[in-house]
C-alpha positions, 0 to 999 in steps of 0.5 A: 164576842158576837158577830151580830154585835160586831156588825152593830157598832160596824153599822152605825158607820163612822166619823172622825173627830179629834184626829181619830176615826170612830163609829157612830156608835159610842157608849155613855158612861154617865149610868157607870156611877150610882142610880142617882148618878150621885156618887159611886156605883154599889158594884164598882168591879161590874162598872168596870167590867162593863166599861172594858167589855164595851171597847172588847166589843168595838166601842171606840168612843166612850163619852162621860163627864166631870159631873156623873157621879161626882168624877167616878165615871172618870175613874172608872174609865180610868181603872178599866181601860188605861193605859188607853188603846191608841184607837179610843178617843178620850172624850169628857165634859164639864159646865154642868153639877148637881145641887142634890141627887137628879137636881142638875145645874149650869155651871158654866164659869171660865174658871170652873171649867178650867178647873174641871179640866184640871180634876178630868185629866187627873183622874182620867190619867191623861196629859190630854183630853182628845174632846172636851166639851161643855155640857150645858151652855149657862144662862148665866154666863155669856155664851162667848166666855163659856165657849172661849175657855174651851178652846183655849189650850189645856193646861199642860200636865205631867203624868205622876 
């Protein structure tokens, strides 16, 4: 580990959110997955070595989402990093897919993202989800009932 890279991350100084202090400056897992963000990476162990090597460097937010890759980047995150630190703030989205590869949607119905949660804390191996937002408002559904079903509490899970 650098300095120089230390001081980059050190830099970006630093907020809370969800009850943690982090920096500014986070990585987004969403290029975890394949090119396409389609599916799985051609070199998973390297996903996973990079996922572990930013938080070796003094990321303390890692943002992803349910959509990249189908839930891999989740799992990626999973295998590199859990148990997880106790500084790192978990953090994934939903409310957005793909039709085909690079063809993204709003799919932001109350029981779809309820179900999003779900599949999330499985595979990120959580019983909670310290930020989990939605990733895109849908035109097609009313804003309200979108933003309601995120702040109603998370189903309650035990880890198996």
């Amino acid at each position: 580990m650098t300095a120089g890279r230390q001081v980059g991350i050190h830099r970006s100084g630093t907020f809370s959110l969800g009850g943690k202090v982090v920096h500014r400056l986070g990585f987004g897992a969403m290029h975890l997955a394949d090119p396409d963000i389609w599916g799985p990476p051609v070199d998973r162990d390297n996903s996973v070595r990079v996922a572990r090597r930013a938080v070796e460097l003094g990321i303390d937010f890692i943002d992803t989402a349910d959509a990249y890759g189908f839930g891999v980047t989740e799992e990626i995150r999973r295998e590199a990093l859990h148990p997880y630190p106790d500084h790192l703030l978990i953090a994934t989205k939903a409310g957005r897919t793909q039709t085909r590869p690079r063809e993204w949607v709003s799919l932001s119905r109350p029981e779809y993202l309820r179900q999003q949660c779900e599949y999330s804390l499985r595979r990120l191996r959580v019983d909670r989800i310290d930020l989990f937002r939605l990733h895109r408002v849908d035109p097609e559904v009313p804003f309200d009932d979108q933003i309601g079903e995120l702040k109603a509490p998370q189903p309650s899970r035990r880890l198996r």
